[in-house]
N, C-alpha and C positions, 0 to 999 in steps of 0.2 A: 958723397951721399947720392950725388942723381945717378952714378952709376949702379947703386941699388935702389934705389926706389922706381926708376921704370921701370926694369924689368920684373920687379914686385906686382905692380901695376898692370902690365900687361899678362902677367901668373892670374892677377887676382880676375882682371874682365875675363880671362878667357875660361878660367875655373866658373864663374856666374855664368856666362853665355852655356858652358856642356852643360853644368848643373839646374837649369832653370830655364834652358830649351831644349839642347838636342836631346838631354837624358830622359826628359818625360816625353817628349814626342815618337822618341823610340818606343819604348814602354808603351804608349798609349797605342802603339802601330802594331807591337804585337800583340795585344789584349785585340784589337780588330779580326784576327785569324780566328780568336775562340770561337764556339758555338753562342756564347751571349753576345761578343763584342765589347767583353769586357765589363759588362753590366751586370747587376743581381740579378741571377736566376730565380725568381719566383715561384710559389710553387701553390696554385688554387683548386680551392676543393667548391663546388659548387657556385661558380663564380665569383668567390669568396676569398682573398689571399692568408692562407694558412702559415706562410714564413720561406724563410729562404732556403733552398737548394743544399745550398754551402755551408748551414751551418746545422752542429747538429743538436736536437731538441732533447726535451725528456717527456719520456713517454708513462705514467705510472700503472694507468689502468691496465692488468690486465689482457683487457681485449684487444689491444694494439702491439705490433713488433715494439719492445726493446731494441734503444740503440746503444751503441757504445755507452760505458760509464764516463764520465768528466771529470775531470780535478778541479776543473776551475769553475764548478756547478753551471754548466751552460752559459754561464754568460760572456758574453762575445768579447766584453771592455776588458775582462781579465783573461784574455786568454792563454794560459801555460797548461803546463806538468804539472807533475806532485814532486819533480828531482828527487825523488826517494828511489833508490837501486831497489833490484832483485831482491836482496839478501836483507834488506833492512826489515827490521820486527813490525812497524806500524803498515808500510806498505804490504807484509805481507798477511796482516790482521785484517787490512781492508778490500784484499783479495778473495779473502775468506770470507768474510761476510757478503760478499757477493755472489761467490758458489754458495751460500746456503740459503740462500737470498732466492737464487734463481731454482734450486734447485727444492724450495716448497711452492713455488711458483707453477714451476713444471716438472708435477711427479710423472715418476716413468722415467725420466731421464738419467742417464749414469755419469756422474760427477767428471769422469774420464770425454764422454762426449761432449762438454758445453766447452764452444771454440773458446779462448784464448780471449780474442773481442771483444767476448758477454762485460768478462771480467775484468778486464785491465783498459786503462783510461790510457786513452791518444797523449801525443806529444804537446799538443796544442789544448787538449780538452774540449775538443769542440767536432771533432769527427764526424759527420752526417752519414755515411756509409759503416754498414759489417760487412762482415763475408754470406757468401752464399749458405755457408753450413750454417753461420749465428741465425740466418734468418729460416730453413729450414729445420731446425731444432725445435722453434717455437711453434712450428705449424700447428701439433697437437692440443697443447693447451685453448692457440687461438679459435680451431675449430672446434672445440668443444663448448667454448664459453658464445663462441657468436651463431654457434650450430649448420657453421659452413663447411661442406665436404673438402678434407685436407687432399683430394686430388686439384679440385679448385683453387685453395692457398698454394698450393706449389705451382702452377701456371702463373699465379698473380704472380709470386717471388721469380719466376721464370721472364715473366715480362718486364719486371725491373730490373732486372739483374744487366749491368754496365760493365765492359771490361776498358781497363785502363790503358791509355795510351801506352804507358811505360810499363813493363815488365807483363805488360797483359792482364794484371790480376783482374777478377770480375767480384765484384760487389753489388752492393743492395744499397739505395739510398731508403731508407729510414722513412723521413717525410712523406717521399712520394711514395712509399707503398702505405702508408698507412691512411694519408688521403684518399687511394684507392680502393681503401678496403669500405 
């Protein structure tokens, strides 16, 4: 028996010690390199904190960018998918409803033009970023309702627009352009 229970024993400290030091210290050491330091990015409108960075909101009115749709209606505690494929009927009834959705929202637009984005919910349901195109599609509507020249909103979308470390893609965070508006 003692010839298995120590080395049990010495499995189980050494599994607590990576797991319960070195693995979060690590972790915590790289979150240090982010641009936060590994903290909520905050994101304030008038000296006022409007929500976080990271997470992404719903926007109804309107006069503000639309973000991503959500599955898991914004909220952060549930956050998934819809696991429903391409090809499934409900999934793609609730894709529909959102091109027709967007697209009495913002007449003028051709069903073919509205990104990919507008319409279909992130992995997570919580996506704070679109793409450049999501957020320049809506320029029209937004200048007509807030009566600000859509040369103006595209600079705005031009000064948010962040491209990602990995693959480079460049996006729009949501929140802060809409703080800034």
């Amino acid at each position: 028996m003692k010839s298995h229970l120590f080395p049990a024993l010495k499995l189980t400290i050494l599994t607590i010690l990576f797991f319960c030091i070195v693995y979060p210290a690590l972790v915590w050491g790289i979150a240090q390199l982010s641009p936060t330091k590994g903290n909520v990015a905050w994101v304030e409108h008038k000296g006022k904190v409007v929500g976080a960075a990271l997470i992404g909101q719903s926007f109804t009115q309107d006069t503000y960018f639309q973000g991503r749709p959500s599955a898991a209606g914004y909220n952060a505690a549930s956050s998934a998918g819809s696991n429903k494929g391409p090809s499934n009927p409900d999934y793609l009834k609730d894709v529909q409803a959102r091109i027709d959705t967007f697209l009495i929202h913002n007449p003028g637009v051709k069903k073919a033009d509205i990104p990919a984005d507008l319409v279909t919910a992130s992995g997570s349901g919580l996506d704070p970023d679109i793409s450049v195109t999501g957020a320049l599609v809506q320029i029209p509507r937004i200048a007509r309702l807030r009566q600000i020249s859509e040369e103006k909103l595209q600079q705005l979308v031009k000064t948010h627009t962040q491209r990602s470390l990995i693959g480079g893609v460049e996006t729009v965070n949501v929140l802060q352009l809409n703080a800034a508006l």
